[in-house]
N, C-alpha and C positions, 0 to 999 in steps of 0.2 A: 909355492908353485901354483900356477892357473890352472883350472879345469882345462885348459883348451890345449896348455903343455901337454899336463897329466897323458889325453887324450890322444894326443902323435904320438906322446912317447908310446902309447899304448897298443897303436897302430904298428907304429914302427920294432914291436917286440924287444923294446930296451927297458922294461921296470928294472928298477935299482930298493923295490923295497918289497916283501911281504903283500902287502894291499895291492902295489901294482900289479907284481906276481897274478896273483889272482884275480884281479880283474883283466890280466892279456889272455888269460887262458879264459876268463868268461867270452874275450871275442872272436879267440879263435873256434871256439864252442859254436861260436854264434853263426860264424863265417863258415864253418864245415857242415855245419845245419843247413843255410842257406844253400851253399851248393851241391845240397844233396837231394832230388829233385824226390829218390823215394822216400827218405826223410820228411819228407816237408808232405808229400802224398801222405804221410802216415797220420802227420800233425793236422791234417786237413779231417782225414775222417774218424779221428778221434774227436775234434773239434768240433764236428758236427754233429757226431752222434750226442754228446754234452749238452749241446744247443737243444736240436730236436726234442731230447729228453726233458730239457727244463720246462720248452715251449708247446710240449704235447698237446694239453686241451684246444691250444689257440692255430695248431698246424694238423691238427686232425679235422677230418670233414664229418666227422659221425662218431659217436661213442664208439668203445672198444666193446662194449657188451651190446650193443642195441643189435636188436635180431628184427629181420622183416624175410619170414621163409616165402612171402610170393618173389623175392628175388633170390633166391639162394644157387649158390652155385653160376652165377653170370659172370660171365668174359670180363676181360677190361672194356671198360666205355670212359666216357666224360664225364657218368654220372658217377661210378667205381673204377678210378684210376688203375688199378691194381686186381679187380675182380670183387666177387664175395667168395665167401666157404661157406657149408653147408645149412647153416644158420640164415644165411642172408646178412652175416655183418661183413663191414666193408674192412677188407682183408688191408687195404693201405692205413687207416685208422689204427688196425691193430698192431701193426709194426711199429710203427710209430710210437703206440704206450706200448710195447716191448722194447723200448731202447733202453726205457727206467728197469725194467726187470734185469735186462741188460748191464748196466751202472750199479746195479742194488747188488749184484750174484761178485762183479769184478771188485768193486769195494769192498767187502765183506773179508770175501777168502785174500784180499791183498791185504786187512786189517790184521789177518789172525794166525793167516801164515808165517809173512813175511818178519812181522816182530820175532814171533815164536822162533823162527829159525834160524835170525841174525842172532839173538842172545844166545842160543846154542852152540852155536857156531863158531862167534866170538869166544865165549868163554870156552870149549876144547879148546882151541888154537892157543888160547895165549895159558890158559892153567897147564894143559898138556896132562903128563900120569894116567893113572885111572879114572878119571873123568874123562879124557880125551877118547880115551879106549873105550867105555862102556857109550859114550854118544855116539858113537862114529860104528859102532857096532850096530847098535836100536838104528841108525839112519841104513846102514848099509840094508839090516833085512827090511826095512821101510821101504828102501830102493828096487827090491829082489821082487816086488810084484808088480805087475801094470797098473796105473794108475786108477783108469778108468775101473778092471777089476777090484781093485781096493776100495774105489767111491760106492761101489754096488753093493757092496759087502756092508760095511757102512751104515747108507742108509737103508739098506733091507732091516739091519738090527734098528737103525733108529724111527724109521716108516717112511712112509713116503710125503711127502712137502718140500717147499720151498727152501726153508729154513733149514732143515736138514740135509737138504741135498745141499745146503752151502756148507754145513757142517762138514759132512764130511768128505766134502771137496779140501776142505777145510786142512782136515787131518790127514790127508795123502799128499797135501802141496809142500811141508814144509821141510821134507829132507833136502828138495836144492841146495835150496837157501843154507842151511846148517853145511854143505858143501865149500859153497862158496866162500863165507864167511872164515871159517875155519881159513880155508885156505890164501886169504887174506893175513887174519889173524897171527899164523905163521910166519907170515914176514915181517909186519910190523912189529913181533914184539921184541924180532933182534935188532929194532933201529935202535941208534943211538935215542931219537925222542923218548921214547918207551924206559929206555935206560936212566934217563936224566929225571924222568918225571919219580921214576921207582928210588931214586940214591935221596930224591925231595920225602918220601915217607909215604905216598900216596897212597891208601890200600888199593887193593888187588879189583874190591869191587869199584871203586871210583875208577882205575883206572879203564876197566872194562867198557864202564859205560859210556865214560863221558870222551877216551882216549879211544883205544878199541872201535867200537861198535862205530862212534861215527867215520872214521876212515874206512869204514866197509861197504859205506852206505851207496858208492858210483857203483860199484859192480853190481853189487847186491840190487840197485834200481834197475838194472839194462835186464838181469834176469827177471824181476817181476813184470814188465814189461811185456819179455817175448812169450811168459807165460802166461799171460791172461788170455790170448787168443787159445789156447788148450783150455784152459780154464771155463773160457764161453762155450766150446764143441763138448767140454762133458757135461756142464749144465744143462745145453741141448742135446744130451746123449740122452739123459736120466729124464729131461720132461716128455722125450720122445718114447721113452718104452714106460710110464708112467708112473714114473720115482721120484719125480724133480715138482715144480711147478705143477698143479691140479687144473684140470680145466675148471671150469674156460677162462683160467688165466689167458692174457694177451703174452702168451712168453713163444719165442720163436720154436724150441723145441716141442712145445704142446701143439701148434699150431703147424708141425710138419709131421708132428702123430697124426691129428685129425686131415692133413691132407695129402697122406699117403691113400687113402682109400679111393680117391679120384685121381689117379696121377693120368690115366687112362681118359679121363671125360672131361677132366677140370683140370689142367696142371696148369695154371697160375697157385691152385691154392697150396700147394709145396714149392712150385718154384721159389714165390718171392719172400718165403719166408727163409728158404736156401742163402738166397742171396745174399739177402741183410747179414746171415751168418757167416757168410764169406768172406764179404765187402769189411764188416769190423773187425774178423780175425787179420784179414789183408794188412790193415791200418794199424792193429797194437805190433804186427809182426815188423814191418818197414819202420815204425816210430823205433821197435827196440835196439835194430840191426844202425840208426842215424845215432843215435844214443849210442851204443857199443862204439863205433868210429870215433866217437865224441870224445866221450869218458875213459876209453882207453888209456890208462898212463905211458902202455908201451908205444901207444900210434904215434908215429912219426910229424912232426910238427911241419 
């Protein structure tokens, strides 16, 4: 068969194999992205923020540390797009290397979470007994506090930095996940596939990993997703009262501690640091809700 059959057949929602299978559903993925204008909004400012963040030095117009106090605290101009803060650094420069603090805080806790919580997850659902009972016990009271109170809690024991505000960002993200998971994990393990792999010898942990966990992983992505814009608001929760990021890091939440003291005389220097935390939480939220449609096995074709 020709790629170019392959290809109509593809269009046309006729696979007759596995492979095509899955590659109609890669287009219509493709096709319900495209027509989703918040969707594709989401992929825009995620996409940018990646960009910006890789191209920092070369889209910044002045160090993120250089301080010049005979301009401190000045308006937007042509010379400061965006203003200074109280330093005299140019507050647009610093958003900008705050996209990577940005990137560093959202990769991390999706590193340490999301695994941690999909293997939990997985294995109650499909072991069940008293394992299923004592996880899902340890998640529920996991569950039983605010989050943000849990991250505080956290890093007040661990102290205050970067690092550790990712930590234990870290340690309060991953009952979701173990939610989710589970609740996947429950179905598949009465499919027939599950059944057929188990009557072949397969152990329990093979099955988990390599069976399991990966059919978990659609849903499981649309939650990590719409959770990193929380994930970004408690970062800038914890660098805003002085638990997260240390000045004078360039990180959005340090930078709307230090320009709360002027909201009065200077509000560029909290506005725009506001913004940028809006505008990315905006974009992980609409990428995760285009994903959700997407990914959905039960959405309607």
């Amino acid at each position: 068969m020709t790629d170019a059959t392959l290809f109509t057949r593809v269009r046309r929602g006729e696979p007759h194999s596995s492979a095509e299978a899955r590659l109609a559903q890669l287009w219509r993925g493709a096709e319900m992205l495209w027509a989703s204008p918040a969707a594709l909004t989401g992929v825009a400012i995620i996409a940018a923020l990646v960009v910006v963040a890789l191209l920092a030095p070369l889209l910044a117009p002045y160090g993120p540390y250089a301080q010049n106090l005979a301009n401190q605290l000045q308006p937007p101009s042509a010379e400061h797009l965006l203003g200074t803060d109280e330093f005299g650094r140019d507050i647009f420069s610093r958003i900008i290397f705050g996209t990577r603090f940005t990137l560093y805080i959202v990769m991390l806790v999706a590193l340490i979470a999301a695994p941690a919580g999909l293997l939990i997850g997985a294995s109650s659902g499909y072991l069940g007994g008293w394992f299923d009972t004592l996880a899902m016990r340890i998640t529920d009271i996991a569950l039983a506090f605010p989050r943000l109170i849990l991250a505080l809690a956290f890093v007040t024991a661990f102290g205050p930095g970067l690092n550790n505000a990712i930590l234990a960002i870290a340690l309060t993200g991953w009952p979701p996940y173990v939610r989710i998971a589970r609740a996947e994990a429950l179905t598949i393990r009465r499919s027939d596939y599950i059944a057929a792999i188990e009557l072949m010898g397969a152990s329990r942990l093979r099955i988990i990993l390599l069976h399991v966990v990966p059919l978990c992983l659609p849903s499981l992505f649309v939650r990590l997703t719409l959770d990193m814009a929380g994930v970004i608001l408690i970062a800038a929760g914890l660098g805003f009262l002085g638990l997260g990021a240390q000045p004078p890091a360039a990180e959005w939440g340090v930078m709307l501690s230090s320009g709360k003291e002027y909201m009065l005389s200077a509000w560029w220097a909290a506005t725009f640091p506001g913004l940028a935390i809006f505008f990315v939480c905006m974009g992980f939220n609409l990428l995760g809700d285009g994903l959700r449609d997407i990914l959905d096995p039960r959405q309607e074709s």
